[in-house]
N, C-alpha and C positions, 0 to 999 in steps of 0.2 A: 435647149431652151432655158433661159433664165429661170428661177424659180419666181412663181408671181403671186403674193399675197392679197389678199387671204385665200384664194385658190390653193385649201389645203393638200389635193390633188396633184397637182403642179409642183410643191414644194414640198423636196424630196427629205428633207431632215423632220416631216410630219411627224412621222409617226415615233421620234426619238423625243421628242417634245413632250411637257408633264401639261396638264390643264391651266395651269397658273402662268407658264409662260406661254402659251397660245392665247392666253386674254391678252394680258399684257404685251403681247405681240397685236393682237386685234386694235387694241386702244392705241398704240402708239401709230399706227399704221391709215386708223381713221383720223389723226388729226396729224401727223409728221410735225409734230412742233422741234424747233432746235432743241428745246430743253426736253428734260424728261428724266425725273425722278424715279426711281422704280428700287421701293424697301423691300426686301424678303427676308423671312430668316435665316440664319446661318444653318447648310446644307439643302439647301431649298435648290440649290444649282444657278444661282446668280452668273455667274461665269457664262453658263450654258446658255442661258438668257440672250447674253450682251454679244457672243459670237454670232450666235444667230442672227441676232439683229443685221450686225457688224457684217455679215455675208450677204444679208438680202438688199443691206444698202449696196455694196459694193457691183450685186447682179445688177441694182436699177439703176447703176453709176451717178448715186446722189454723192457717194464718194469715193474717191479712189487713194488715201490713207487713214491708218490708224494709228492713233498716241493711245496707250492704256499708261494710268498712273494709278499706282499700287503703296500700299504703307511701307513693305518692307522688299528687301533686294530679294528676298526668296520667292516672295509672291511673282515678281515680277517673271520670273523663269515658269513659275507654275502657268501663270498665264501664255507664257510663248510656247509651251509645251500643248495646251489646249487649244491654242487657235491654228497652229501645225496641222494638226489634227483633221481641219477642215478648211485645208489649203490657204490662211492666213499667213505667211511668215512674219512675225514679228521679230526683231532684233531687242533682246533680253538685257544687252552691255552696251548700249548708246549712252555714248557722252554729252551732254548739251554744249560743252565745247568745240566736238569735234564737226558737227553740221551735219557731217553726208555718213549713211549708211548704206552696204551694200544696194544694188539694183534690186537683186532677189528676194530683198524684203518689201514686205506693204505697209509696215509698221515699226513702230518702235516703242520701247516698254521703261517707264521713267518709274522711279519713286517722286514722296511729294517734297522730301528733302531735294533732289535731282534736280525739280524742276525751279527750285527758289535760288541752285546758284546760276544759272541766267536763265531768266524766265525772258528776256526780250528774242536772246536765241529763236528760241522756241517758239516766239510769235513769227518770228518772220519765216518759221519752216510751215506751224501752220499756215499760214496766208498764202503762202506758194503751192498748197494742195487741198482739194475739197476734204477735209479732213474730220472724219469723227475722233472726237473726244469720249474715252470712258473713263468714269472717275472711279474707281473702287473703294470702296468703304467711302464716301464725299467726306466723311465728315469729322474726316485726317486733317481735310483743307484748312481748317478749323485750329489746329494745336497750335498756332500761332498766327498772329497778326501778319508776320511777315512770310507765312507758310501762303495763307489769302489770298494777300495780294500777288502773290507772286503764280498762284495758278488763276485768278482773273483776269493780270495781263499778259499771260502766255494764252490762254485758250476765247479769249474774250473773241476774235475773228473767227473760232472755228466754223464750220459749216454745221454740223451737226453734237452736239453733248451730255452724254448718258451718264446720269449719276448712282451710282448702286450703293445701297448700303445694307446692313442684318441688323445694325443697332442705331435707328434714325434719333439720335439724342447726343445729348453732350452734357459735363459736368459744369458747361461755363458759359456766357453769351457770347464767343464770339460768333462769330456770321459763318458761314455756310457758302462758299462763291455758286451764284447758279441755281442755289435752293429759292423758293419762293414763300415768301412768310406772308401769313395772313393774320392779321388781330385774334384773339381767341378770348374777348369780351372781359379779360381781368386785368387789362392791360400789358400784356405780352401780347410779341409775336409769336407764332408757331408755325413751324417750318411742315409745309403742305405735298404729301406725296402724290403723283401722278397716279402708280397703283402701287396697292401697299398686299403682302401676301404674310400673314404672323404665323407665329409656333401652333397657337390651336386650330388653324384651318392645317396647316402642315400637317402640324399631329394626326386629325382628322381625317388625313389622306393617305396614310402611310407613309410621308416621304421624311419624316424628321421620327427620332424614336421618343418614348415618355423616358424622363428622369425622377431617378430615385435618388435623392437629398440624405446623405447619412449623414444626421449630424452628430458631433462629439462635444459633449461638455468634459468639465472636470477640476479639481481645485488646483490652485494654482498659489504661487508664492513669490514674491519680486522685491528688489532693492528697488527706491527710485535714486533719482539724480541727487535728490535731498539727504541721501540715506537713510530714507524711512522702509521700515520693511511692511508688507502689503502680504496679505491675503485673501483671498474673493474666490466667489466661482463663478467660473465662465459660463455666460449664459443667465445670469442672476443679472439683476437691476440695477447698473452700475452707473457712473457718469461718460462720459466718452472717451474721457483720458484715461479713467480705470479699465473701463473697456477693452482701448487700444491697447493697456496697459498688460492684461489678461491675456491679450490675442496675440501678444509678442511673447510674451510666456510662453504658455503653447508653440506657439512654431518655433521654439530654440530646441535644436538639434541634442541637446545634452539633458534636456529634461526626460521624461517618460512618457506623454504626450504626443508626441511625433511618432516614435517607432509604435505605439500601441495603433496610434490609428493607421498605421502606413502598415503594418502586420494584418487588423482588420483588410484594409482596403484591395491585399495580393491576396487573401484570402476569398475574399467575392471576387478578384478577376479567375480565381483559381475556379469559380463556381459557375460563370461565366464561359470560361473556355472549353468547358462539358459539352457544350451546346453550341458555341460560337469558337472554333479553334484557335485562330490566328488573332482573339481579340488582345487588345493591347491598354497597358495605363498611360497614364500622363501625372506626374509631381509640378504642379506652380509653386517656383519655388519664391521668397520676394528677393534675393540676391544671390550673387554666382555663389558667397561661402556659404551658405544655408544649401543653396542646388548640389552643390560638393557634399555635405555632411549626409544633406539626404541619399543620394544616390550612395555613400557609404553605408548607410542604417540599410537600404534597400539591398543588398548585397550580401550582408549577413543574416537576411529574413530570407533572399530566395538561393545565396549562391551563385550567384550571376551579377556581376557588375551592370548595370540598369545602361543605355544610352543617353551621355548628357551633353547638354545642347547648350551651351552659352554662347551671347551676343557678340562677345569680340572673337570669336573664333572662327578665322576665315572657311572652315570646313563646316560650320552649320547646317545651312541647306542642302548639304550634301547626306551628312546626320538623319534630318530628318526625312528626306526622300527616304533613304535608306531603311529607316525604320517602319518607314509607310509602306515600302512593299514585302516588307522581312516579318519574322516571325517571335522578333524579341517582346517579352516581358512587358517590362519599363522602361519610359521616357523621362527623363527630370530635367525639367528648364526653365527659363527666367519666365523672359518674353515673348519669348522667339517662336511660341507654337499658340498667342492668346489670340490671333487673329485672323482668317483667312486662309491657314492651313490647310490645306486637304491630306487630315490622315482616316479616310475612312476607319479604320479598324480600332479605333481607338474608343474604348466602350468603358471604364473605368479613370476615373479622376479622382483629384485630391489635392483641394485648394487651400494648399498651401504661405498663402504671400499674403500681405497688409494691407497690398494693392487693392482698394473696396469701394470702387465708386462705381454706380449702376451699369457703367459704360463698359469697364473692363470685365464685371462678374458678367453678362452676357457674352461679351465676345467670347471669354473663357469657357464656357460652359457650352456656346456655341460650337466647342470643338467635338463635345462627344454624341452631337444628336445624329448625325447623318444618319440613315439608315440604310444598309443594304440589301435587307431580308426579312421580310413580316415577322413580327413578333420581337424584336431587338426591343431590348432596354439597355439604360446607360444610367449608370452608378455614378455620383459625384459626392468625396467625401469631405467636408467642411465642418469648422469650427462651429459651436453653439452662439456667436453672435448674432446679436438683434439683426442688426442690421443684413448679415449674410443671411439671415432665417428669412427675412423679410424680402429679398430679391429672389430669394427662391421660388415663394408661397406667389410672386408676382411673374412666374415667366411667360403667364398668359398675356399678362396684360401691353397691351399696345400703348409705347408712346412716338412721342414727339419734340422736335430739337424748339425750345422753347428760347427767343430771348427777350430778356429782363432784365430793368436795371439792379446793380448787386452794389451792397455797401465794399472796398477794400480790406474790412475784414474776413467778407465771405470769400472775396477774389483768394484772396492768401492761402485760406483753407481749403481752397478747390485745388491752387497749386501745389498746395502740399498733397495732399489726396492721390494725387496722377501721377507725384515726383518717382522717380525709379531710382535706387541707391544700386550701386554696383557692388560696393562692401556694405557691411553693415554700419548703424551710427554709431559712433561710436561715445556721444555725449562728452567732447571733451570739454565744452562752455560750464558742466557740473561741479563742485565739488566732490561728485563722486562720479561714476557709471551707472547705468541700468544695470541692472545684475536680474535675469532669471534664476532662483535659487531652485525651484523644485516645482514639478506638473503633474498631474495626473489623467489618465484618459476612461471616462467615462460614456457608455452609448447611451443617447440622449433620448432622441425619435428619427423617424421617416419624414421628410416632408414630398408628400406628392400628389401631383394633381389639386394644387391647394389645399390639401388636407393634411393633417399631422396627424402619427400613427406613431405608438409605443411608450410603455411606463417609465423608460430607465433602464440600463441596465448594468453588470461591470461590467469592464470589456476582456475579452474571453469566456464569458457565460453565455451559458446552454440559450438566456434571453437574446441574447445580442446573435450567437450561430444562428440563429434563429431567422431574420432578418436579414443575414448576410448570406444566408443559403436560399433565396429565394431563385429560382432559374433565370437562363439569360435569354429565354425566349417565351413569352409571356404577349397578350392582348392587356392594353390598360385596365380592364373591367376583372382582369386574372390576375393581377398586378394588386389591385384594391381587395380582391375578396380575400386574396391571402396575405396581406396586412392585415384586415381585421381579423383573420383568426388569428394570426401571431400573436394581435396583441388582447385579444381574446385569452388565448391559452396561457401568454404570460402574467394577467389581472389573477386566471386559475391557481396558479405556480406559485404567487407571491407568498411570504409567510412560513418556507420552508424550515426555517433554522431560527432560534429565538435569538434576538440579539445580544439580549446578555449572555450568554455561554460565546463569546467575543471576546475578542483584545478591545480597548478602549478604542485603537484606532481605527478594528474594522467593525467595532459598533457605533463608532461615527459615519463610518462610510455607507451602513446599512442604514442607519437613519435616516440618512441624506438622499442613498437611492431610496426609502420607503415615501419620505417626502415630497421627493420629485415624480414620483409615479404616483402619488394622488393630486399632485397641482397639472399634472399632465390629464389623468379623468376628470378635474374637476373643468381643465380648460375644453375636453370633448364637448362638458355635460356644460357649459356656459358661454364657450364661443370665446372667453376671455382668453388673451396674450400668457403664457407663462409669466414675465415678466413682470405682468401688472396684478397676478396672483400671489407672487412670492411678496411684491411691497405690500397689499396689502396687509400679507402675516405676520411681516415685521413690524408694519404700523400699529398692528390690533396685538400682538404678544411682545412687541420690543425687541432689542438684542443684537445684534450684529450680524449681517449677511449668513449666509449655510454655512460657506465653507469655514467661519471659526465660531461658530455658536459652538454651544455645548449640549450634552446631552438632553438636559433638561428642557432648554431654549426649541431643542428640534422636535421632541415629544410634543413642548405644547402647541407646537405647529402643527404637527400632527392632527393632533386632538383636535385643534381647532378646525381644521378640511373635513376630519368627519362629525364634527357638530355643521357645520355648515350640509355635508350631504344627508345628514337626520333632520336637520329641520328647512331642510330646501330655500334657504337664505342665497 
């Protein structure tokens, strides 16, 4: 007997089914609309969703093919491997030139690239069969104008069209083929999901784990293109090009920066695999020579050449299966693992790349929630920018693919935003190069569960083991309570060594963490931004940013935070 919904009785994949796809089975099933939106977050089992669907249409013979359209060529294999599974055969290497694929297949597996070099193909294969369409991730369809069009006039006759995505937004307005926008009273559209299922109900249910946010500041040093030399610290109130300026710093392989927090980072997987054996990292790197340099620093922290995964190399999805079912370390790779990937065991990160538009820090961070065992947490290690602090402190929050008209100077900086460099820049339009001269790696805070947690600290200090020794299998409410005694015990600790009996330079650095670990209580005890605390102390004492004030300069900062906590100002 066919399996007959919602007759959960009758239909034998019941009982492998989570809550969230048996709604969303329920809703699609009371109204069979052609379209059908359906957001969940990454690890939520989307996939598992759309098969299902994908079998129960094919028992009520509303269709008798499947096209799945995937971002990238490894996805697509991933996907033929799970619909196998449950007697789908999908074909993973159909060509839209060639037309006919085996008999034995019910399906066929495109990218969105795939389908834009002949999307007419592809209409006239769907037309010739009642055909569901699933679009993964939809809002790929998106990266270009000519991406759009080309999966609306391939899928526009399908019979049936399921849109899935874990990150329902976009850095830009194009259109969405299929989505349904509705006004949202400010004048934009917003792109309206059928059933939406996010990271806090996830959380909520054990099916995705909590992330712990380490972030890293630290001073930093750079030539520009001008030949001006620049010093700032990361994580300090900067403009956006000093910013970006700092955060390219940082991730240069030859600074101190990089290895200090990638040392950190195999450290908490090392703390991690106590509890969690076969857990594993991941390096984002933002180009193959940075992914290279890394995976070299990574090498002479564990001894082990890490697994690296670059774009043009026809062995990647191989790579990465490989490493998904194996028991290696570390992963270091560009792209090729920011989306869609299923490596469950991957429980430690460290985002490393430029790449910082809200679209990709989800998908990316999307890779370490999965959960396969109550109590998993997942570590992700990241730069002290605004902006990175700020997508973190939000992974609760729900959006939507909004569009709006944009001026062409916003267009430009959206494009550059998403651009992906295969080398680095190399600035040759300058009179001179970028030059990173010199970085340093400082532990910053926690950010988790929207809250931020910790004074400061160096990195290798008893403060910072501290933090990075928390276990890898923890309840979020276990997770919180032993932050706040961390940072509890650390507020205790502070004060150990007078700073003057110091080198000059490491009584600068002691100033600067004592600083930062009272703009850090004072933002507990007022709610205020770091960042909007530091300007104020520069506005009311003057001087130039931390990282090159002076003694003096950082004392009356100092002084100044705790006249502010004596007279509760």
């Amino acid at each position: 007997m066919p399996p007959a919904f919602p007759d959960r009785a009758a239909w034998g994949t019941a009982r492998q089914l989570r809550a969230w796809q048996s709604a969303a089975l329920e809703q699609y099933f009371a109204g069979n609309p052609k379209d059908f939106l359906a957001v969940a977050t990454p690890g939520a089992g989307k996939t598992s969703f759309a098969l299902t669907l994908a079998a129960n249409l094919f028992s009520r013979r509303v269709i008798d093919r499947v096209v799945v359209v995937a971002p990238t060529e490894h996805l697509k294999t991933q996907w033929a491997e799970a619909a196998d599974k449950i007697n789908i055969p999908i074909d993973p290497n159909f060509g839209s030139k060639q037309g006919k694929t085996s008999k034995d297949f019910k399906g066929i597996a495109l990218t969105y690239a795939g389908v834009a070099t002949n999307p007419l193909a592809l209409r006239i294969r769907v037309e010739g069969f009642k055909t569901l369409v699933i679009l993964d991730e939809v809002h790929h369809a998106g990266d270009s104008m000519g991406w759009g069009e080309a999966v609306r006039e391939a899928f526009e006759p399908a019979t049936r069209r399921l849109a899935l995505t874990g990150t329902p937004f976009r850095s830009d307005a194009n259109p969405i083929p299929f989505v349904r926008y509705e006004p949202d009273g400010s004048g934009a559209l917003r792109s309206v999901a059928d059933y939406s299922y996010g990271y806090g109900p996830a959380l909520e249910d054990g099916i995705v784990r909590p992330v712990l946010f380490m972030a890293y500041s630290g001073d930093m040093h750079w030539r520009t293109k001008a030949g001006d030399e620049v010093a700032a610290r990361l994580g300090e109130p900067l403009t956006k090009d000093l910013t970006n300026q700092a955060l390219r710093t940082a991730l240069d392989p030859s600074g101190s920066w990089i290895p200090a927090v990638l040392t950190a980072a195999d450290h908490r997987l090392t703390e991690v695999r106590q509890h969690v054996p076969d857990a594993g990292g991941l390096v984002i790197a933002s180009d193959q020579t940075h992914a290279r340099a890394y995976a070299d620093i990574l090498k002479s922290i564990t001894g082990k050449k890490p697994v690296l995964v670059l774009s043009d190399e026809a062995q990647s999805g191989r790579k990465i299966s490989k490493f998904a079912a194996g028991d290696d370390r570390w992963m270091v790779a560009v792209r090729m693992v920011s989306e869609g990937v299923d490596v469950p065991r991957l429980a430690v990160g460290v985002y490393a790349t430029m790449t910082a538009t809200p679209l990709f820090f989800a998908q990316a961070v999307g890779r370490f929630v999965r959960a396969r065992a109550k109590g998993e947490t997942a570590s992700v290690f990241l730069p002290s920018a605004p902006h990175l602090l700020r997508y973190a402190a939000e992974m609760e929050v729900e959006r939507d693919h909004a569009l709006k008209p944009r001026s062409e100077d916003e267009s430009q900086l959206l494009v550059d935003a998403e651009q992906t460099e295969s080398e680095p820049d190399a600035d040759l339009d300058g009179e001179h190069s970028f030059a990173a001269l010199a970085s340093d790696a400082d532990f910053d805070r926690v950010v988790f569960d929207g809250g931020e947690f910790g004074l400061g600290a160096y990195s290798g200090s008893e403060d910072e083991l501290d933090y990075l020794g928390i276990p890898g299998l923890l309840e979020p409410d276990q997770v919180k309570d032993l932050l706040r005694q961390h940072q509890a015990k650390q507020v205790a600790r502070g004060g150990a060594e007078p700073p003057e009996s110091y080198s000059t330079h490491r009584r600068l650095r002691e100033l600067r963490k004592e600083l930062n670990g009272l703009v850090a209580a004072w933002h507990h005890r007022t709610g205020k931004p770091h960042g909007v605390i530091h300007a104020v102390l520069v506005s009311e004492c003057g001087g130039p940013p931390s990282a090159v004030a002076s003694e003096d300069q950082l004392q009356e900062r100092i002084d100044a935070v705790r006249q502010w906590a004596t007279s509760g100002a």
